[in-house]
C-alpha positions in Angstrom: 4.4 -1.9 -21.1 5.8 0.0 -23.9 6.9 3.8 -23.5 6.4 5.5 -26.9 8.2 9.6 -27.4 8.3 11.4 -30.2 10.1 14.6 -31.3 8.1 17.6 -31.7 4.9 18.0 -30.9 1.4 17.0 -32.2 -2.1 17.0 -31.7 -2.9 13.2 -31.8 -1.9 9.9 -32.7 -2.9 6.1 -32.6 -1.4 3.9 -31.0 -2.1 0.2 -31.6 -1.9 -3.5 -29.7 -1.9 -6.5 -31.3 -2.7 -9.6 -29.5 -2.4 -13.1 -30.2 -6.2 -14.0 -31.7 -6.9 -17.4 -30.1 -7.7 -14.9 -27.3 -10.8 -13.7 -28.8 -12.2 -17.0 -28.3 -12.2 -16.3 -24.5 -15.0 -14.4 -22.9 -13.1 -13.5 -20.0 -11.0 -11.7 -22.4 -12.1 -8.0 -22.6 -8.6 -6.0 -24.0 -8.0 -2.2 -22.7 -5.3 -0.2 -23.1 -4.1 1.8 -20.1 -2.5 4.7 -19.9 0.3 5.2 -16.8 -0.1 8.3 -15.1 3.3 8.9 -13.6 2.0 11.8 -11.3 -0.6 9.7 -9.9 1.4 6.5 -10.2 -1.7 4.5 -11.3 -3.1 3.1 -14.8 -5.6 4.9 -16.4 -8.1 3.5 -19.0 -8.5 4.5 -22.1 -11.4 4.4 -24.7 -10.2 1.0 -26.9 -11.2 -0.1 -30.4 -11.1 -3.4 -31.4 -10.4 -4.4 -34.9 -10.0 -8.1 -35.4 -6.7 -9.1 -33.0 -5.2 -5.5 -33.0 -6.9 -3.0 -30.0 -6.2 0.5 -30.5 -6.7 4.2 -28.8 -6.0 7.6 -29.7 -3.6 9.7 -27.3 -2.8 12.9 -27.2 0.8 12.5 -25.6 3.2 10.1 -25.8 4.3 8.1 -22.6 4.0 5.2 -20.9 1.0 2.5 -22.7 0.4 -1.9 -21.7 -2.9 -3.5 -22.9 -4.3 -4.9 -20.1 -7.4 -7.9 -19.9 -9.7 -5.7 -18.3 -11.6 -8.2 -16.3 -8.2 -9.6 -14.4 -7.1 -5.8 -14.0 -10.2 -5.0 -12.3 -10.2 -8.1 -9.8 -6.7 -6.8 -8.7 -8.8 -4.0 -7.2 -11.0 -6.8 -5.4 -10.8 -7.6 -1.2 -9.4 -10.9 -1.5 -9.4 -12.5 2.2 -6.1 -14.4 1.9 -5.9 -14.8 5.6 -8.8 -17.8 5.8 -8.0 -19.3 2.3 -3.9 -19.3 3.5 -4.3 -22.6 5.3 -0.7 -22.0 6.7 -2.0 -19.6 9.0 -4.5 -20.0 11.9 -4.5 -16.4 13.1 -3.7 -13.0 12.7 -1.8 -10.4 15.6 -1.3 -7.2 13.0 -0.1 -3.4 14.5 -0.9 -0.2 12.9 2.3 2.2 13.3 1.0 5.7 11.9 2.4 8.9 11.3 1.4 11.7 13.2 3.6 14.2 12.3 2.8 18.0 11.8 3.1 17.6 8.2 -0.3 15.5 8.3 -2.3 18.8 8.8 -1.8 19.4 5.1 -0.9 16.0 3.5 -3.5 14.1 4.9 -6.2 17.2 6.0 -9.1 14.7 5.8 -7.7 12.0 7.9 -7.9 9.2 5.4 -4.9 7.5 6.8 -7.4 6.7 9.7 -9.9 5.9 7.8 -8.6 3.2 5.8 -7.0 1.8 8.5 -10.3 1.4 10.2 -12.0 -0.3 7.0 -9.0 -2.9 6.6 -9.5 -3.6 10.6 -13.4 -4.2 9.7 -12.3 -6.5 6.9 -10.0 -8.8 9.0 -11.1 -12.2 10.0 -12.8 -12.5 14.1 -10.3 -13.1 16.2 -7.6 -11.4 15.1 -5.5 -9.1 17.5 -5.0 -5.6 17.0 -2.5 -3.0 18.0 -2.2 1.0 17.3 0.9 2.9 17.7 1.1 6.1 16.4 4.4 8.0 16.4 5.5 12.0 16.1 8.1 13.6 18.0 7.1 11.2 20.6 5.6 7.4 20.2 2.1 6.5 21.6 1.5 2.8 22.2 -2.1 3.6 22.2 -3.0 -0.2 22.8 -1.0 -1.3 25.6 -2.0 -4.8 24.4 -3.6 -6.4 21.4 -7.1 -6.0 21.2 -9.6 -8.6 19.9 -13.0 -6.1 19.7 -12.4 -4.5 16.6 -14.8 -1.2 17.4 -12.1 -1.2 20.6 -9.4 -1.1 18.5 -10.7 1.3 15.9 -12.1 3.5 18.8 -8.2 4.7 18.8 -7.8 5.6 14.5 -9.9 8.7 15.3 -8.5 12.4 16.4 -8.7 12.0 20.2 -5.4 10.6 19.6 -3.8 11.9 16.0 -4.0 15.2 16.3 -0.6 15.6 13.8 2.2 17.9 15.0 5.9 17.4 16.2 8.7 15.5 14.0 8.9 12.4 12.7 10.5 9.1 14.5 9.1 6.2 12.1 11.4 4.1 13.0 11.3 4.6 17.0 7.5 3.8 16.2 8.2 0.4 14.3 10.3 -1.0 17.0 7.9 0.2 20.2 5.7 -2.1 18.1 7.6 -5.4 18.4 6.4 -4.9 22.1 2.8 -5.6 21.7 3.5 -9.4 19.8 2.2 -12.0 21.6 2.8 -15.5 19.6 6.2 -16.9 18.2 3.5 -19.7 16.9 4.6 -19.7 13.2 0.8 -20.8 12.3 0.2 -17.1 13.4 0.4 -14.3 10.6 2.3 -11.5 12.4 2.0 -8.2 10.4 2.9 -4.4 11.0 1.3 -2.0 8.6 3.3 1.3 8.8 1.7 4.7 6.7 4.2 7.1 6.8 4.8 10.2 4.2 8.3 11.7 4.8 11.6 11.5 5.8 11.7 10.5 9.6 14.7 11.4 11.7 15.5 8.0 13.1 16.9 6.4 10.0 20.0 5.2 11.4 17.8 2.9 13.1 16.7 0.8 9.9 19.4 -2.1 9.6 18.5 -2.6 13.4 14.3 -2.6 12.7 14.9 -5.0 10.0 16.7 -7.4 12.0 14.5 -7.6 14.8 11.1 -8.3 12.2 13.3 -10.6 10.9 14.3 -12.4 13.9 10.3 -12.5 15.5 8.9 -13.7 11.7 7.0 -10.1 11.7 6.4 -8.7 8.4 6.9 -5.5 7.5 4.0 -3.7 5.2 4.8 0.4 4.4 2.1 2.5 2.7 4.1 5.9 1.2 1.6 9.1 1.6 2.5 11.5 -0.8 5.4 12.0 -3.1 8.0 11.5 -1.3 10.0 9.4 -3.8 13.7 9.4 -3.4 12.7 8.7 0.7 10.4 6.1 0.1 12.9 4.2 -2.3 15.5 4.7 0.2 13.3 3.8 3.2 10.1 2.4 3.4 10.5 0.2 0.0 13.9 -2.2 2.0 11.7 -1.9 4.9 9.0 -4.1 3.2 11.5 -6.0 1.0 13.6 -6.9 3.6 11.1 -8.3 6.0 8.8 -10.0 3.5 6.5 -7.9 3.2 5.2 -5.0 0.6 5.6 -1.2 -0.3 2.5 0.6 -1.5 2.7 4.5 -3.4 -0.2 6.1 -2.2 0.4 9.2 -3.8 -3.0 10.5 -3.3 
């Protein structure tokens, strides 16, 4: 990616790619640029012209531009079921710790934290086991077990039981999850998807978290909701790192 400034201003420009031209002789090849939209923090396609091996776009502003095969960018976006073609792995135990906070009632009106939680449980291979904890002020172990019926387990991702108020006690949450694991089996893919979006109170309590995921092989996966930056660098993003697992910016 290349991040282009100018001084002054002006009303538009053209900003040019050029790519090696062997590649044109691949029909899986389908060049874009992108632009990054840093307030959105995702890539944004714009309208490409290809001359020969050079793509270019006209922009209005300057900022942040990659060209991007089209075609691989949009399988990213793709549901790939890694858990049946990850032969290391014969099943799944995974807990979804979710904030509750008062702060919800106007980051997260609509409830989509729920709702996407309930399409990934739809997506998950049969047999796997399911746990909910949701945390605020106080932390609800809403499963007191893992659950194998997935309309069970998403039965709980609804406002009977996130009804957002109190504080924040992420951490508090994580660890009431450990709880609910059943296997040590290391053929078993043990996972904790935490959606949080601000700074939680417990935070002395993150060296700790990370070294009991650690020890029980759990990894940690932590979806930022909203634009809490500075907090989810500090946070969230070592919570993933250091247990293996991923940070994701969902900013929207």
């Amino acid at each position: 990616a290349y991040d282009f400034s100018v001084n002054g201003e002006f009303d538009e420009a053209t900003i040019s790619f050029e790519f090696d031209a062997s590649l044109l002789n691949d029909e899986d090849f389908d060049p874009v640029i992108y632009y990054f939209n840093e307030e959105e923090q995702q890539l944004e396609e714009l309208e490409t012209t290809i001359s020969g091996n050079v793509a270019s776009a006209v922009v209005k502003h300057f900022s942040t531009y990659i060209l991007i095969n089209r075609k691989v960018n949009a399988a990213a976006f793709e549901w790939v079921d890694t858990f049946s073609t990850e032969s290391n792995y014969s099943g799944v135990e995974i807990v979804f710790v979710i904030d509750d906070s008062g702060s919800m009632t106007s980051n997260d009106r609509n409830n989509e934290r729920l709702t996407v939680a309930r399409n990934l449980i739809d997506r998950l291979p049969e047999n796997s086991k399911i746990g909910i904890v949701n945390f605020e002020s106080d932390i609800e172990v809403l499963t007191n077990k893992l659950l194998t019926n997935k309309e069970e387990a998403k039965s709980y991702l609804t406002t009977s039981y996130f009804r957002s108020s109190g504080g924040t006690y992420m951490y508090q949450g994580i660890q009431s999850a450990f709880s609910l694991f059943e296997s040590n089996d290391d053929s078993t893919l043990r996972v904790i998807v935490d959606l949080s979006d601000g700074d939680t109170f417990d935070t002395s309590l993150h060296t700790s978290t990370v070294n009991m995921a650690n020890a029980k092989g759990i990894r940690i996966y932590t979806v930022g909701l909203g634009n809490s930056t500075s907090y989810f660098n500090s946070y969230l993003k070592p919570l993933a790192n250091s247990t293996n697992g991923q940070f994701y910016l969902a900013s929207n």
